[in-house]
C-alpha positions in Angstrom: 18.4 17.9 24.8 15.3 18.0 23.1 12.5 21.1 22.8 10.2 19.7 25.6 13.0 18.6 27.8 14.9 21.8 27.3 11.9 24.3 27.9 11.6 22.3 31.4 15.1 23.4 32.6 14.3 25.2 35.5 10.7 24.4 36.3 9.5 22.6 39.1 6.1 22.7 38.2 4.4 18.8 38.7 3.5 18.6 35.3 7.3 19.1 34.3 8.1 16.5 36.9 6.0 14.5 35.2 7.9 14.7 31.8 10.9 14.4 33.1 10.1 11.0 34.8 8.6 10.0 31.3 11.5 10.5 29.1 13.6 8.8 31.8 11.7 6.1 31.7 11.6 6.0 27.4 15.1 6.1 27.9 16.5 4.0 30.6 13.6 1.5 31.2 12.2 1.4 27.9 15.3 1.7 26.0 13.4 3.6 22.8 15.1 5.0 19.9 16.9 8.1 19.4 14.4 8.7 16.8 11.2 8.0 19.2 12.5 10.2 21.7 12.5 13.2 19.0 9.2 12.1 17.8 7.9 12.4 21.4 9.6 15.0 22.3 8.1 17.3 19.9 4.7 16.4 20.4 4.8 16.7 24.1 6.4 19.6 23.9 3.3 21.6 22.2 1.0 19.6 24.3 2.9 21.3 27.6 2.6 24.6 26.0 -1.0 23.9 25.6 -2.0 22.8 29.2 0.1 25.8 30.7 -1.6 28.3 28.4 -4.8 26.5 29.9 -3.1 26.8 33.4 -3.0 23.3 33.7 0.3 22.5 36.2 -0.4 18.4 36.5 -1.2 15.9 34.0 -4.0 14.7 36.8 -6.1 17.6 35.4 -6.3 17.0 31.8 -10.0 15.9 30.9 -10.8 14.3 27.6 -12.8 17.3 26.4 -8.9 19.5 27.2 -7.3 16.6 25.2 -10.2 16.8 22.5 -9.7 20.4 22.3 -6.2 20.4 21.7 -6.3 17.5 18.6 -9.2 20.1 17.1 -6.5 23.4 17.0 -3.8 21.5 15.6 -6.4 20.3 12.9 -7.7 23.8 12.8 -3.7 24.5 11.8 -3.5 22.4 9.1 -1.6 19.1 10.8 -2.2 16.0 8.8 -4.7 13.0 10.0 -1.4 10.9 10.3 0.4 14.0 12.4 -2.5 14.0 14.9 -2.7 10.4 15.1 0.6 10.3 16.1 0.4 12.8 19.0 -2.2 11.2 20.2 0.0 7.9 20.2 2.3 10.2 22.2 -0.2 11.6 24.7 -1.2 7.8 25.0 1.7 6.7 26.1 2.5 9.6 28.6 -0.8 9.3 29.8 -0.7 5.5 30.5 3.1 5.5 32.1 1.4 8.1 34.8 -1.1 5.7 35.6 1.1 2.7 36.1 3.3 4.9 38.1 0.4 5.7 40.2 0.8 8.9 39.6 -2.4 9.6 38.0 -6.2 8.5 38.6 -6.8 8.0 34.5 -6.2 8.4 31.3 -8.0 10.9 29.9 -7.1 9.5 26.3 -8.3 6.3 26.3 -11.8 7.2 24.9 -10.5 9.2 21.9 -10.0 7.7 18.6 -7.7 9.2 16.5 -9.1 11.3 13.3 -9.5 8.9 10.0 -6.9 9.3 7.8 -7.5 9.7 3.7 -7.7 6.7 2.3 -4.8 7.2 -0.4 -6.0 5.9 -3.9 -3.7 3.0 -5.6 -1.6 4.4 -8.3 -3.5 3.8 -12.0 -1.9 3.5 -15.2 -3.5 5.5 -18.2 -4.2 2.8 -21.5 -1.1 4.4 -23.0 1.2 3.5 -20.6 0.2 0.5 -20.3 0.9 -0.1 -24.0 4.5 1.4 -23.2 5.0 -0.8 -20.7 4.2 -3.9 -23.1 5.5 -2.7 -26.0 9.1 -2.1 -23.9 8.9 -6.2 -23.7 10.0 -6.0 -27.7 10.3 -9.5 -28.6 13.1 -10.4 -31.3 12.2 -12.8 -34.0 15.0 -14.9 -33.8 15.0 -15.6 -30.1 18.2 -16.9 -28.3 18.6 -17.1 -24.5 17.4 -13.8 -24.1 14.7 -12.9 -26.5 12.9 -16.3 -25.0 13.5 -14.1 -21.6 11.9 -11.3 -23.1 9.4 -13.5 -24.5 8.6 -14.6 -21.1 8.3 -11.3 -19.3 6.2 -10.1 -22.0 3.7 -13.1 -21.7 3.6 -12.1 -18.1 3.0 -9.0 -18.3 0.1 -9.0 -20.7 -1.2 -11.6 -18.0 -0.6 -9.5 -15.2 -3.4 -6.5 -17.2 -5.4 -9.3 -18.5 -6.5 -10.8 -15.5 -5.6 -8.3 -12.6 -4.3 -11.6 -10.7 -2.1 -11.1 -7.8 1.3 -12.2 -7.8 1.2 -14.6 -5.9 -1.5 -16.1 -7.9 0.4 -15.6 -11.1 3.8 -17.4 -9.8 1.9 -20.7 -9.0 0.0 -21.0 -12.2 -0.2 -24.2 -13.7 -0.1 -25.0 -17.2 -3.0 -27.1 -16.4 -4.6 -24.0 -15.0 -5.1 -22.7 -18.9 -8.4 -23.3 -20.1 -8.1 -21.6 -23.0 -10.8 -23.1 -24.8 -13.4 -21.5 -22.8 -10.9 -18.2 -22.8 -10.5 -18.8 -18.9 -7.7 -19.3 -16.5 -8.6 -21.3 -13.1 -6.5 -19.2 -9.6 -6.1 -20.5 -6.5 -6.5 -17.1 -4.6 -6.2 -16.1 -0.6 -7.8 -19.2 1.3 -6.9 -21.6 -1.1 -10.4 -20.4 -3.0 -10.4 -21.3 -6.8 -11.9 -18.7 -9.3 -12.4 -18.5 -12.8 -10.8 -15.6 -14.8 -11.6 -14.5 -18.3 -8.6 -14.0 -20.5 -8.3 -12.2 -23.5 -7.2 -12.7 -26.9 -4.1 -10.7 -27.0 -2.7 -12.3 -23.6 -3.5 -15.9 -24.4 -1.5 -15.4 -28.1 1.5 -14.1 -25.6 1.3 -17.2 -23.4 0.5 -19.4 -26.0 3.7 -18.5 -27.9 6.3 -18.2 -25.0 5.4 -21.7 -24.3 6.1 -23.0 -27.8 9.5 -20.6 -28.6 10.7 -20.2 -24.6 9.2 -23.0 -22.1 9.7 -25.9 -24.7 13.4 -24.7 -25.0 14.2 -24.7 -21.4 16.0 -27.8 -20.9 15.3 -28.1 -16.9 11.1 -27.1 -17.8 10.8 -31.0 -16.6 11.9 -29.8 -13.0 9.4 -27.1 -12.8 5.9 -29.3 -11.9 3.9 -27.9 -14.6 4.5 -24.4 -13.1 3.8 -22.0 -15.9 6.1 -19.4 -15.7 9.8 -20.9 -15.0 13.3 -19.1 -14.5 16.2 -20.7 -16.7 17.0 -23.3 -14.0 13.3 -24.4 -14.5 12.2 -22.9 -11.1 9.1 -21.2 -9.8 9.8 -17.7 -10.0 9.8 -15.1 -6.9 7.9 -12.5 -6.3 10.7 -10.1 -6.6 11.4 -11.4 -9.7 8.2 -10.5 -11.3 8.5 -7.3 -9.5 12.0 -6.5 -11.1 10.4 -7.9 -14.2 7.4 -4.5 -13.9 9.6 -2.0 -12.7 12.6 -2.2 -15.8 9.7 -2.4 -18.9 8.6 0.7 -16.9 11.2 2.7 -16.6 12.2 1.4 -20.4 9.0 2.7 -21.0 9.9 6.1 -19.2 6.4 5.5 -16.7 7.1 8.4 -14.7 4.4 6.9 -11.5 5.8 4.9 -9.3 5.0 1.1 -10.7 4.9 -2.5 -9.1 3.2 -5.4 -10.0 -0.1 -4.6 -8.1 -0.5 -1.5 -10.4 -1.5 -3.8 -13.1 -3.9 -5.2 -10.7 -5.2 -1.4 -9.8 -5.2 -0.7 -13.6 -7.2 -4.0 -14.8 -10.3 -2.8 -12.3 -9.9 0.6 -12.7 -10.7 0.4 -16.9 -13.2 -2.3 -16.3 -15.4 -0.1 -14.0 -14.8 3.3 -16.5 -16.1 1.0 -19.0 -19.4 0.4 -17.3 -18.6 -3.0 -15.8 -20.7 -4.5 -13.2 -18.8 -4.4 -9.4 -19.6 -7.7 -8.5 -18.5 -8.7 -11.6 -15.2 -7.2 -10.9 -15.6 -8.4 -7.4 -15.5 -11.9 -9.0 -12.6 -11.8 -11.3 -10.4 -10.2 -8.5 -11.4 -12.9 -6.1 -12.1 -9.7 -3.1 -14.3 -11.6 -0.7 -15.7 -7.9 0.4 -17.8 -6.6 -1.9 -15.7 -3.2 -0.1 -12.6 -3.7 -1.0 -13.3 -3.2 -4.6 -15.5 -0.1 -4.4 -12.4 1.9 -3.5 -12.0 1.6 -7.6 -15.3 3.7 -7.9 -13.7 6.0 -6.0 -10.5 6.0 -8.9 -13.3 6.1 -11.4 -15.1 9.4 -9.9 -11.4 11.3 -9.6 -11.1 10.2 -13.2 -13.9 11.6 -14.1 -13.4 14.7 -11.8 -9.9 14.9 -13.4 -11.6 15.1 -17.0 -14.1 18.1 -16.1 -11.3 20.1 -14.8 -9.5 19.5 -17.8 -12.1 20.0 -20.4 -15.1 21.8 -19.1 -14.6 25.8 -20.5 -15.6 26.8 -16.8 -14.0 24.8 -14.3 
């Protein structure tokens, strides 16, 4: 028996009544987990304490300003965004199940929006790790089946930082979408929405070589539709494929962040912007219809710089 259900043995007040008739019906009619009955139960089990201590015996006389109250002292003690929001989920729900039971006028929640949570920042590889990660890729000279392997997952890595294009966007490149004469590379992005991508010198020498020493030696490359980067059956390849692909050259490389293809994405923005690039530019080559979604990297670059003060300045 859980702490809220356990601390009701024994009282007969209305709001315990209430509870009572809440987890029943989590459990019987509602046929929640094991887990979601904890989760509830401890929430509602401080929220209790908090409407007795208040003298509060029925949910019917909880007001939004009580309920407002209460989210502000367990901010006040330190409980996460995510916490709160989560006990207000919980408060939601025993709220709403006294309404439709008829055993309450309103719910006193329904007006209260639960605290913002901190947007987290995407992981962001340092220069030098991203040089480990490539340099992991270390290509043979003498290639047999799997040095042109390596070859391959080296060519798509360096595309990967070259062009911060999604993975999605990298497994359906065409040859035909490599206009290297003009250093470019055309994507078909989200919405089917072509861009043009710059691409520099060091990636295009990787591409250009794994399909002269790897692709032209795949006997089933016919099969693959001019699909760029083929497995050895001559196939499209998966997204977990290039994901497997990032995550062993990182731990070769002994990356200690956690690492997946989108990093590379993060990362390409990221040194662009430190580098005094213009955001819409950026906006462009990432194909982010809201000029929004790729201000968060400003954000990166200001704990960056942030991160260098504290580091450096004699007085920080």
């Amino acid at each position: 028996m859980g702490t809220a259900l356990r601390s009701l043995k024994g009282k007969r007040t209305k709001l315990a009544d209430e509870l009572r008739s809440f987890f029943d019906h989590l459990r019987v009619e509602k046929g929640v987990s094991a887990n979601t009955i904890v989760s509830y139960d401890f929430d509602l089990a401080r929220y209790r304490r908090y409407l007795e201590d208040h003298s509060i015996t029925t949910a019917n006389a909880v007001s939004d300003r009580l309920i407002s109250a209460f989210l502000q002292k367990l901010s006040a003690a330190g409980l996460s965004p995510r916490s709160i929001a989560r006990t207000l989920s919980a408060l939601g729900g025993f709220h709403r199940f006294l309404v439709g039971e008829d055993l309450a006028e309103d719910d006193p929640t329904q007006h209260i929006k639960p605290p913002k949570r901190a947007k987290r920042l995407p992981e962001v590889l340092s220069l030098e790790e991203i040089d480990r990660i490539l340099n992991a890729a270390a290509v043979p000279d003498q290639l047999d089946e799997q040095g042109r392997r390596t070859l391959r997952d080296r060519a798509i890595l360096e595309t990967l930082y070259a062009t911060g294009i999604r993975v999605s966007e990298l497994i359906n490149l065409r040859q035909a979408d490599l206009l290297f004469g003009e250093d470019l590379i055309r994507v078909l992005g989200k919405g089917s929405k072509e861009r043009l991508v710059p691409i520099g010198a060091s990636a295009k020498q990787w591409v250009v070589r794994y399909q002269r020493e790897a692709r032209a030696a795949n006997p089933k490359r016919l099969q693959s539709h001019d699909i760029l980067f083929i497995s050895p059956r001559g196939g499209k390849l998966s997204r977990m494929t290039i994901w497997n692909i990032v995550t062993t050259y990182a731990e070769a490389a002994e990356i200690k962040k956690a690492v997946h293809p989108h990093t590379f994405r993060h990362s390409f923005a990221t040194h662009l912007l430190e580098r005094g690039a213009d955001l819409r530019v950026v906006q462009e080559m990432l194909g982010h219809a809201d000029i929004a979604t790729t201000q968060v990297y400003t954000h990166i670059d200001r704990e960056y710089l942030k991160e260098v003060h504290r580091t450096f300045h004699p007085r920080a």
